[in-house]
C-alpha positions as CSV (number, residue, x, y, z in Angstrom):
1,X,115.7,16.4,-23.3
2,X,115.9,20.2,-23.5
3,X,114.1,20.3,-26.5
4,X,112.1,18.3,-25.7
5,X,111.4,20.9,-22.7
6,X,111.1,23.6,-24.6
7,X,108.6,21.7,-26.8
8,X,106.7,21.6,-23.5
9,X,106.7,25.0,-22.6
10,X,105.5,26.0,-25.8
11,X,102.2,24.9,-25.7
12,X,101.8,26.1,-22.6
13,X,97.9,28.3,-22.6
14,X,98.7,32.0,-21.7
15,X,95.5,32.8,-19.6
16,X,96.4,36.4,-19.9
17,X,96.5,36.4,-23.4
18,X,93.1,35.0,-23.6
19,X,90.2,37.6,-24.2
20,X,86.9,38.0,-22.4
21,X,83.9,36.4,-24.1
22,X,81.7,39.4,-25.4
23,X,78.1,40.3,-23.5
24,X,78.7,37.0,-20.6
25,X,77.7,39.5,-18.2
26,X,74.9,40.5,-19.4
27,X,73.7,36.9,-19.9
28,X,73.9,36.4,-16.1
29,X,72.4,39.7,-14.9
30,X,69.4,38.7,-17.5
31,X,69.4,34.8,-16.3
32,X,69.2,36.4,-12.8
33,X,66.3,38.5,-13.2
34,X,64.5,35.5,-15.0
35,X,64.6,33.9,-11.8
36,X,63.7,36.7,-9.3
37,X,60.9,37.6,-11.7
38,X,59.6,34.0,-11.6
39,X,60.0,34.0,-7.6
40,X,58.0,37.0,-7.3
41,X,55.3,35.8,-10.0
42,X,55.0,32.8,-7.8
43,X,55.0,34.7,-4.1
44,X,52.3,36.6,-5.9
45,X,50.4,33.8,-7.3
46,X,50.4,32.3,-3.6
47,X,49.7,35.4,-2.0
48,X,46.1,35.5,-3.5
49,X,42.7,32.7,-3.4
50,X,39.4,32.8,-4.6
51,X,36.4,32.2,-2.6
52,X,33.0,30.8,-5.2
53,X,29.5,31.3,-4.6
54,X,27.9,29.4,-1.9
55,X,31.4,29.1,-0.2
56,X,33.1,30.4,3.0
57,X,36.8,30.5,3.8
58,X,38.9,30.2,6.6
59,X,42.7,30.8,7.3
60,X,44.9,28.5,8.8
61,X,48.1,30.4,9.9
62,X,51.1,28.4,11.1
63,X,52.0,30.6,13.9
64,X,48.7,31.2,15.4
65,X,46.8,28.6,13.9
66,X,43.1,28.8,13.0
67,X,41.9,32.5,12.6
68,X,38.6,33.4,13.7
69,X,38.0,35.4,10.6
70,X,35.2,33.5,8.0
71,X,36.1,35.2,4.4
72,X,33.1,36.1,2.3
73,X,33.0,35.2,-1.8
74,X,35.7,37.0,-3.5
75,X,39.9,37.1,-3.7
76,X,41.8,37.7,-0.4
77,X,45.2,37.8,0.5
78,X,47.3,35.3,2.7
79,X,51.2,35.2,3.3
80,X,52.9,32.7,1.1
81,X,53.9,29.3,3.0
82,X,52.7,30.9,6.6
83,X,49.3,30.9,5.9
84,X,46.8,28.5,3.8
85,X,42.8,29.0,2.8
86,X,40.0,26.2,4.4
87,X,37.2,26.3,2.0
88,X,33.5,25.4,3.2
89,X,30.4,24.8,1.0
90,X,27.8,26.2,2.7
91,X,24.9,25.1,0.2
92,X,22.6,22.8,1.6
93,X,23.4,18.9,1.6
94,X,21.2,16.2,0.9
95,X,21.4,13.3,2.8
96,X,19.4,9.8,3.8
97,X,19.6,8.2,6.6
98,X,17.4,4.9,7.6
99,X,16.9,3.0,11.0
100,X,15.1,0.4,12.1
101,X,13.4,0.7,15.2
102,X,10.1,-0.5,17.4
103,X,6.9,1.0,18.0
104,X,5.3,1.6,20.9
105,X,3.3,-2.0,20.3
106,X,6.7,-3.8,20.0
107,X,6.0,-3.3,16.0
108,X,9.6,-3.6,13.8
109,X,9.9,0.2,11.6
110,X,11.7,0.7,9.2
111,X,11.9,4.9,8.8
112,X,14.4,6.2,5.9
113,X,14.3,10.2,6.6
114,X,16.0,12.9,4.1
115,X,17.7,15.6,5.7
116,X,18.8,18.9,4.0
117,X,21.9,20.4,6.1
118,X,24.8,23.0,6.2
119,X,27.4,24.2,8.3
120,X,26.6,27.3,10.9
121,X,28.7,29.8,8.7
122,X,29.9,32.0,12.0
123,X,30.9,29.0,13.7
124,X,33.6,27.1,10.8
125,X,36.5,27.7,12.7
126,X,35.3,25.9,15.5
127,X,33.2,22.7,13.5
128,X,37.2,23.0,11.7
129,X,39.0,22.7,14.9
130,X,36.2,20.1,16.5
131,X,34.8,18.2,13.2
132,X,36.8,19.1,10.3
133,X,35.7,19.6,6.6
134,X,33.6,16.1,6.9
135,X,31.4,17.2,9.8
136,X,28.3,16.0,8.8
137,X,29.5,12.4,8.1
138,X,30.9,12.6,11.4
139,X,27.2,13.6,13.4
140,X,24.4,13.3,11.4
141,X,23.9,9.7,10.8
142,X,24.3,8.8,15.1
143,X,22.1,11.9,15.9
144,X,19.7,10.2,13.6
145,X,19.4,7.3,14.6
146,X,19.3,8.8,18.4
147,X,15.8,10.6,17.6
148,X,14.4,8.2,14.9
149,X,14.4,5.6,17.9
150,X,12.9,8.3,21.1
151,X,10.3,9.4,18.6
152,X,8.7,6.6,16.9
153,X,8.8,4.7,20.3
154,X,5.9,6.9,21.4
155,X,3.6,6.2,18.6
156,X,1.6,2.7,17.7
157,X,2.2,1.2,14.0
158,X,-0.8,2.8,13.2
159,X,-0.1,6.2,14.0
160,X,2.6,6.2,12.3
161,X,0.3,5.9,9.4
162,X,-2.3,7.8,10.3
163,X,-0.8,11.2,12.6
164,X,2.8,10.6,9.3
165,X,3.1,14.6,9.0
166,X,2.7,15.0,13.2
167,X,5.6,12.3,13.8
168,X,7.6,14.0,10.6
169,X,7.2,17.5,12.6
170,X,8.2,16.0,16.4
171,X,11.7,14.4,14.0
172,X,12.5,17.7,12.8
173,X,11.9,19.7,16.0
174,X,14.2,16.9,18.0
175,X,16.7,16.5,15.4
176,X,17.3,20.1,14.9
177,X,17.6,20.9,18.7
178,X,20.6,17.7,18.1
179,X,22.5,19.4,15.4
180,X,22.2,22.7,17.1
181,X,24.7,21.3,19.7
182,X,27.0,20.6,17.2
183,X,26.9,24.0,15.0
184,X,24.8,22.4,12.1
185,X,21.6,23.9,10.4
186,X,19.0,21.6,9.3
187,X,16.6,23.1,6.8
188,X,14.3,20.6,6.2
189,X,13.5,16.9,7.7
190,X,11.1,14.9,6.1
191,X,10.0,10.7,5.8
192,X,10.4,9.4,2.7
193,X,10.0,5.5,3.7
194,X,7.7,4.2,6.3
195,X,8.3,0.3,6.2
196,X,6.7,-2.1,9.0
197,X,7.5,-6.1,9.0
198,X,6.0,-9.0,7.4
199,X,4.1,-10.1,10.0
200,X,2.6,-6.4,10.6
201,X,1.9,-5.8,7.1
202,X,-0.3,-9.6,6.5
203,X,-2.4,-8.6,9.5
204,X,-3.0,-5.1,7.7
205,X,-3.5,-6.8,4.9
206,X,-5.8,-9.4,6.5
207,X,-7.9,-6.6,8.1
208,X,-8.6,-4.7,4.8
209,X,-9.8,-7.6,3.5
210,X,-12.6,-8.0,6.5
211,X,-13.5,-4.9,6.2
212,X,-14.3,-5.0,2.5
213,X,-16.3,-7.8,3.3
214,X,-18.3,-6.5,5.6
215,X,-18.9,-3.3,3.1
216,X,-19.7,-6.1,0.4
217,X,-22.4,-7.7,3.4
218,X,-24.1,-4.0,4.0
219,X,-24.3,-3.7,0.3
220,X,-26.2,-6.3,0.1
221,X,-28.7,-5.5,3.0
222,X,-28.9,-2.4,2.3
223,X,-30.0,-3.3,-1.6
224,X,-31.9,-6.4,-0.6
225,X,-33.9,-3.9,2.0
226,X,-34.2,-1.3,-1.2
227,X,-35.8,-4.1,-3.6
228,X,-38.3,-4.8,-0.7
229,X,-39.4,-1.4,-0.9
230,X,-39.5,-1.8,-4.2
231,X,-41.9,-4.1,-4.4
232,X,-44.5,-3.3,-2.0
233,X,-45.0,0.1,-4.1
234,X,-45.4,-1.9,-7.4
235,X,-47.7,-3.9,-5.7
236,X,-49.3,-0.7,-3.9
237,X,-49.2,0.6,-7.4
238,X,-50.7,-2.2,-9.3
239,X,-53.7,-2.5,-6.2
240,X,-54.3,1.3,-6.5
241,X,-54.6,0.3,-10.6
242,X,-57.0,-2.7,-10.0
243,X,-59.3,-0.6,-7.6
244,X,-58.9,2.7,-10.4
245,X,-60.5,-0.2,-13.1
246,X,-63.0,-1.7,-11.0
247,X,-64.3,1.9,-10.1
248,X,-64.0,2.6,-13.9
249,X,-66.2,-0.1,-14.9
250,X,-68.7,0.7,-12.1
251,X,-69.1,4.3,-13.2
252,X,-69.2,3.0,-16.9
253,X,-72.3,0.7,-17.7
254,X,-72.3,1.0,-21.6
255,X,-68.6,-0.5,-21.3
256,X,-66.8,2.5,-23.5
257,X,-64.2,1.7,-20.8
258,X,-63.9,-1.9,-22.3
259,X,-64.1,-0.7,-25.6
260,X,-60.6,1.5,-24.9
261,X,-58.9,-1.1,-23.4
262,X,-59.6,-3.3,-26.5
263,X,-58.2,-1.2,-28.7
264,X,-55.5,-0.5,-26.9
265,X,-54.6,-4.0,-26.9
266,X,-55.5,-4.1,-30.5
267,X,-52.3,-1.7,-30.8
268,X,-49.8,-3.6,-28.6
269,X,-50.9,-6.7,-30.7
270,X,-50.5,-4.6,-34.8
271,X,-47.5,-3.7,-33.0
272,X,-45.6,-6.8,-32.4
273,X,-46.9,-8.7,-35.0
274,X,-46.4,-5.8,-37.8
275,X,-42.1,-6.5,-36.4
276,X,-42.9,-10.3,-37.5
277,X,-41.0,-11.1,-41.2
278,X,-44.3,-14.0,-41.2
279,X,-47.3,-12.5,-42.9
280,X,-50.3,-13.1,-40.8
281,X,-54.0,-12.4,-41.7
282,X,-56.1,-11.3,-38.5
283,X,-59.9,-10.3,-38.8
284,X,-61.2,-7.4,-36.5
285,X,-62.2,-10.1,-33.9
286,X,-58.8,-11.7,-33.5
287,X,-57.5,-8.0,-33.5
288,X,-60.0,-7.6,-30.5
289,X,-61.6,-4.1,-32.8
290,X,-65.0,-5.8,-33.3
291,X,-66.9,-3.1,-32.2
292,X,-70.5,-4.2,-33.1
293,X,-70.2,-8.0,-31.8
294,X,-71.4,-7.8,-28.0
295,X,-68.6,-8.2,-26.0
296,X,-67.8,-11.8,-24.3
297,X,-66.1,-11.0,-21.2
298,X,-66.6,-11.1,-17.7
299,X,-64.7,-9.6,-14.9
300,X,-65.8,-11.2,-11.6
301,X,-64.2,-9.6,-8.2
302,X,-66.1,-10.8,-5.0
303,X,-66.3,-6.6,-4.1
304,X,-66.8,-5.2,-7.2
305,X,-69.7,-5.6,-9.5
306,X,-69.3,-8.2,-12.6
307,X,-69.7,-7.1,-16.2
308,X,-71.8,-10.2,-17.6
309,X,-71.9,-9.2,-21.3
310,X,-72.3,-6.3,-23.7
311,X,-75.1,-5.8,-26.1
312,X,-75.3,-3.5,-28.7
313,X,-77.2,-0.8,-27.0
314,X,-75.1,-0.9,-24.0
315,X,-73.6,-3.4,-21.5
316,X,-75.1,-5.7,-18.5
317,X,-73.9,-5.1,-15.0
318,X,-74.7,-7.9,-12.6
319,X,-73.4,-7.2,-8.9
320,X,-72.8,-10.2,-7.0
């Protein structure tokens, strides 16, 4: 048993005896400034934000809450897990909104507006504290429908055709007054969709249809009226023509007159016939050029004299 304590003591560890590991402090002072380097690397990279173009920011603090400082574009400086950045965009949004309302004649609109808006950049910390980041989801599309309905109840269906950019005008000046209240710009208002109902839109339809009609009627007065015209100064014409002749035959007793219009309608006749692909043999007298044979014709008017026949030496003038 003694030996057996002894054996025991023996292998015994002396902690004295055992040595210090070599550099284990410097391993802890490094491993310690590894982490107070990476704390401060992080306080720093908390302690800084950017602000990008066409954005404001404001500071939320946790002891005084919302400043009334609006930060510009650029890197500022808050305190680490006090204080946290708000970012606005304060570009212009584009919205549409659509209501259906009545006329002044009890006619169903349908008006679908496009609205360009942004946030009042001096006011963000109050739309933050009253609307938050979604403010104009929260007011627009109400305030909307609120004007779209007082406006276009003052004007008939057809107005609202016929006066669009004067009702388009009265929306904007109404709607922006609206937003005004509620720290909200509106840059520009305009209708893109002017919709009435069925009903509406057959008796439109049924009236453009009438009046085309009636065009289509004074059309056809107005050329019916034109071709009268036209024909009393042909007939005008062809009296004035028949009175020229007569008064040519008068003044002509040895029928040289005659003698001109037959060849003249020896022409016309060459003319057609020479067009013929038939091959046709005509003498001077069927070619109406017989110039020596006395001329067979007589032009009776009951108030002009009558050419009775033409002899060689000159023509015959019987009056009636």
């Amino acid at each position: 048993m003694s030996e057996s304590g002894s054996g025991g003591n023996k292998f015994k560890p002396n902690l004295k005896s055992l040595q210090k590991i070599p550099g284990a402090g410097n391993i802890g002072k490094l491993v310690g400034l590894l982490v107070a380097g990476t704390g401060i690397a992080y306080a720093l990279s908390q302690s800084f934000y950017n602000v990008e173009g066409g954005h404001r920011a404001i500071v939320y603090n946790r002891f005084v809450g919302i400043k009334d400082t609006v930060y510009d574009e650029g890197t500022h400086f808050i305190i680490p897990m006090i204080e946290r950045p708000i970012i606005y965009n304060i570009r212009d949004r584009v919205n549409q909104y659509s209501s259906l309302t009545g006329s002044r004649d009890l006619q169903m609109v349908n008006v679908t507006i496009r609205v360009l808006s942004k946030p009042n950049v001096k006011t963000l910390p109050i739309i933050y504290r009253t609307l938050g980041n979604d403010y104009d989801e929260r007011v627009l599309p109400s305030i909307v429908k609120e004007v779209l309905k007082s406006v276009v109840a003052k004007y008939t269906a057809a107005q609202l055709i016929t006066r669009r950019e004067t009702v388009s005008n009265k929306i904007k000046e109404r709607l922006v007054e609206r937003a005004r209240d509620f720290n909200i710009e509106l840059d520009d208002v305009s209708i893109t969709h002017l919709t009435f109902g069925r009903e509406y839109a057959n008796a439109v339809e049924k009236k453009q249809v009438a009046q085309q009609e009636a065009e289509r009627a004074k059309f056809i007065v107005q050329r019916a009226r034109e071709t009268k015209k036209e024909i009393i100064v042909r007939a005008q014409g062809e009296a004035k023509a028949a009175k020229m002749v007569n008064q040519q035959l008068r003044d002509d007793p040895y029928g040289n007159f005659l003698a001109l219009r037959r060849i003249d309608a020896a022409k016309e006749i060459a003319s057609i016939l020479s067009q013929s692909q038939n091959k046709i043999y005509l003498d001077s007298n069927n070619l109406l050029v017989n110039m020596i044979k006395p001329i067979s014709q007589t032009i009776v008017s009951p108030m002009e004299p009558a050419i009775t026949g033409v002899k060689d030496e000159g023509a015959v003038i019987n009056y009636k």
